[in-house]
C-alpha positions as CSV (number, residue, x, y, z in Angstrom):
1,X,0.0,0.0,0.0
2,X,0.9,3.3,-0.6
3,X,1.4,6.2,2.1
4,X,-2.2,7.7,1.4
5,X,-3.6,4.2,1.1
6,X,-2.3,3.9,4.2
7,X,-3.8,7.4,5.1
8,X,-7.0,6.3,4.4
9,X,-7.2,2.9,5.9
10,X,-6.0,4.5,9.2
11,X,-8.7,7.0,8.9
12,X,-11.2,4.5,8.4
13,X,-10.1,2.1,11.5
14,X,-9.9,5.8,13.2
15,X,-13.8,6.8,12.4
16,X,-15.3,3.3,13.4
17,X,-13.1,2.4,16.6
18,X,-13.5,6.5,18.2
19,X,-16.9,5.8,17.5
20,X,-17.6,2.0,18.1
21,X,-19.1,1.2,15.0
22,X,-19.0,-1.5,13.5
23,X,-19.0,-2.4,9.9
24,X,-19.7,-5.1,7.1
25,X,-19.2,-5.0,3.4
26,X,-20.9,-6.3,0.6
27,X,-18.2,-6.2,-2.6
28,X,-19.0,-7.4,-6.0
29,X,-16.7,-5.6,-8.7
30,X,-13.9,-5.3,-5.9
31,X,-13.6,-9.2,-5.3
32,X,-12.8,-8.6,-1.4
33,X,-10.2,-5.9,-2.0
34,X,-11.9,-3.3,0.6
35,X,-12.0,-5.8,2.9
36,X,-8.4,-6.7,2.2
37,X,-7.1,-2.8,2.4
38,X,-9.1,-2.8,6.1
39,X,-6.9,-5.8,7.1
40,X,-3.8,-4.4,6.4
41,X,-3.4,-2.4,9.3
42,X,-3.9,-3.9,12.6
43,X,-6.4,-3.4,14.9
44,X,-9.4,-3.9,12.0
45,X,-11.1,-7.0,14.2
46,X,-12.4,-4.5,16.5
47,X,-14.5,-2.5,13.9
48,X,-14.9,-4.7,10.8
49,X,-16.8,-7.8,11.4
50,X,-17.3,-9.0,7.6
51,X,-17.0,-8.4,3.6
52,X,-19.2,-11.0,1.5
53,X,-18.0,-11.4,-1.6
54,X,-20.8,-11.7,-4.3
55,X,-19.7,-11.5,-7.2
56,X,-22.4,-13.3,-9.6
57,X,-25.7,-12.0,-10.0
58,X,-26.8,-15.4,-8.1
59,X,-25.1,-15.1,-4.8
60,X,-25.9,-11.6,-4.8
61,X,-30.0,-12.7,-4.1
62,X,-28.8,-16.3,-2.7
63,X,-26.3,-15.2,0.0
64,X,-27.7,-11.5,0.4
65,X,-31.1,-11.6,-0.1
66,X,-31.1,-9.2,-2.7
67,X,-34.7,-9.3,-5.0
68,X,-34.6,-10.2,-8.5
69,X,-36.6,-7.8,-9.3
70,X,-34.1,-5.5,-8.6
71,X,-31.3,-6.9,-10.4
72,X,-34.2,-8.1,-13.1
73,X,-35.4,-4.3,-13.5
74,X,-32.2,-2.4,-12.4
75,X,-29.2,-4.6,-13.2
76,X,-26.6,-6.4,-10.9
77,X,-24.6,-3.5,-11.9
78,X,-26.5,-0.3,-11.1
79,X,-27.3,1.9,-8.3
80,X,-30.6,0.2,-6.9
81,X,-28.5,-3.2,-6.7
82,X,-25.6,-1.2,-4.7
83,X,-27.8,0.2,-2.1
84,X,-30.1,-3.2,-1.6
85,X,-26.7,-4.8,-1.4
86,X,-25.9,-2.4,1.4
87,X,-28.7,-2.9,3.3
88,X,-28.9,-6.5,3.0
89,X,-25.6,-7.1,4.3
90,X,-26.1,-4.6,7.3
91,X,-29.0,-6.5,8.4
92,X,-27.5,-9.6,7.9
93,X,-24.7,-9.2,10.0
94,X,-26.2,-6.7,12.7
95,X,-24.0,-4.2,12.0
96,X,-23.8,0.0,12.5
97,X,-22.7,0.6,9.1
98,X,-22.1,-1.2,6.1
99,X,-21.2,-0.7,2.1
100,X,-21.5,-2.1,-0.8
101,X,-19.8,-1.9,-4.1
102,X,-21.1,-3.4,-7.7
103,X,-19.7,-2.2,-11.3
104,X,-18.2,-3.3,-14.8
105,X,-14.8,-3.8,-14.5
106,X,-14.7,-5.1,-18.3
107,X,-13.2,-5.9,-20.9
108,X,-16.8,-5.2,-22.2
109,X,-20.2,-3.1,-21.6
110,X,-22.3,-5.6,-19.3
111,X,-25.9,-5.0,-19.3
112,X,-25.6,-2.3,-21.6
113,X,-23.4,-0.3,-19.1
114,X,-20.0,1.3,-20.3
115,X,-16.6,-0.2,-18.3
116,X,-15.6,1.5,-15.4
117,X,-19.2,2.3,-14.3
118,X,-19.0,1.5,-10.4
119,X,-21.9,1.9,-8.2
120,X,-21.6,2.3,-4.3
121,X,-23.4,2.4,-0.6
122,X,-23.6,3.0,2.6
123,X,-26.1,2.3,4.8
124,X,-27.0,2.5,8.6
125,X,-30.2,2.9,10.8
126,X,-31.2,5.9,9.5
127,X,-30.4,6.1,5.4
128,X,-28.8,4.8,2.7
129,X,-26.5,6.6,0.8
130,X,-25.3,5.4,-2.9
131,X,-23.4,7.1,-6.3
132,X,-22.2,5.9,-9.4
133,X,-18.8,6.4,-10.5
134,X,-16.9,6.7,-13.9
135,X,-13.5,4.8,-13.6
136,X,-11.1,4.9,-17.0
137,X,-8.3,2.6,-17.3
138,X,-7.3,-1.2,-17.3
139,X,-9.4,-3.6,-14.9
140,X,-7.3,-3.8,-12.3
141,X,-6.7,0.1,-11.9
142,X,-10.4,0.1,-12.2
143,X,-10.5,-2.0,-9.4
144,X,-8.3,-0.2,-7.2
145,X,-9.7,3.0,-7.8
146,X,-13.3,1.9,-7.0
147,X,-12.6,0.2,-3.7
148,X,-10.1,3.5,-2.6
149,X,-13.4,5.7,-3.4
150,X,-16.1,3.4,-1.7
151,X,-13.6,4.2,1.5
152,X,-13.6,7.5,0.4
153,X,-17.2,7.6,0.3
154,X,-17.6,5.5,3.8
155,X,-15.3,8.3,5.7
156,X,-17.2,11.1,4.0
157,X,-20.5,9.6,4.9
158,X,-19.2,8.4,9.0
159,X,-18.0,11.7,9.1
160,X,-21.4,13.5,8.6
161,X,-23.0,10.7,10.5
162,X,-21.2,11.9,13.7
């Protein structure tokens, strides 16, 4: 990682421990990388309970609970799939917080949506939160940049929270 990966991840274990939250993810596009950058500094077990990875659009209503309708009218890979992921996986686990992240990481359009399109959540008690973001490059940067902005987004949104 570097230095304002690390930044972030720091921030991130800073927001939920001050606060005692805690937090599960629900990744699709990212394949468990958020969950990975939390884990690289120490100390994450005592905010970050889980990250289900659900990738296909099967384990996505199997091991969430997400509707087909959704996906069926929406797309796996859209904004209304994001934030039912988010909230899915926050009641699930019983957590204060959780996100989500779904997208197209390519080679080509899926669903008729370009690459790079990356849709995320957050969701607690009160709301749920989502955006769609525009990601250019090769697969792997795509994947990299959307999971550095869904902790983006989760600091931004914990931070408001307060």
């Amino acid at each position: 990682m570097d230095t304002p990966q690390i930044e972030l991840v720091g921030k991130t274990h800073e927001n939920f421990r001050r606060n005692s939250l805690r937090l599960s993810i629900a990744e699709s596009c990212t394949g468990g990388l958020i969950g990975h950058l939390l884990t690289m500094l120490p100390g994450a077990s005592d905010f970050f309970d889980s990250s289900v990875v659900c990738y296909s659009t099967e384990s996505k209503i199997k091991l969430l609970g997400v509707s087909g309708s959704v996906i069926r009218k929406y797309g796996a890979v859209s904004e209304e799939a994001a934030r039912s992921m988010a909230m899915a996986v926050r009641k699930k686990r019983r957590t204060d917080f959780s996100l989500s992240v779904t997208g197209n990481l390519g080679p080509k359009p899926m669903e008729d949506k370009r690459v790079g399109l990356v849709f995320m959540a957050v969701d607690w008690e009160r709301e749920t939160i989502s955006k769609g973001m525009l990601f250019e490059g090769e697969r792997e940067d795509i994947k990299r940049e959307a999971a550095i902005a869904a902790l983006q987004f989760l600091n931004e949104v914990v931070e408001v929270w307060k």
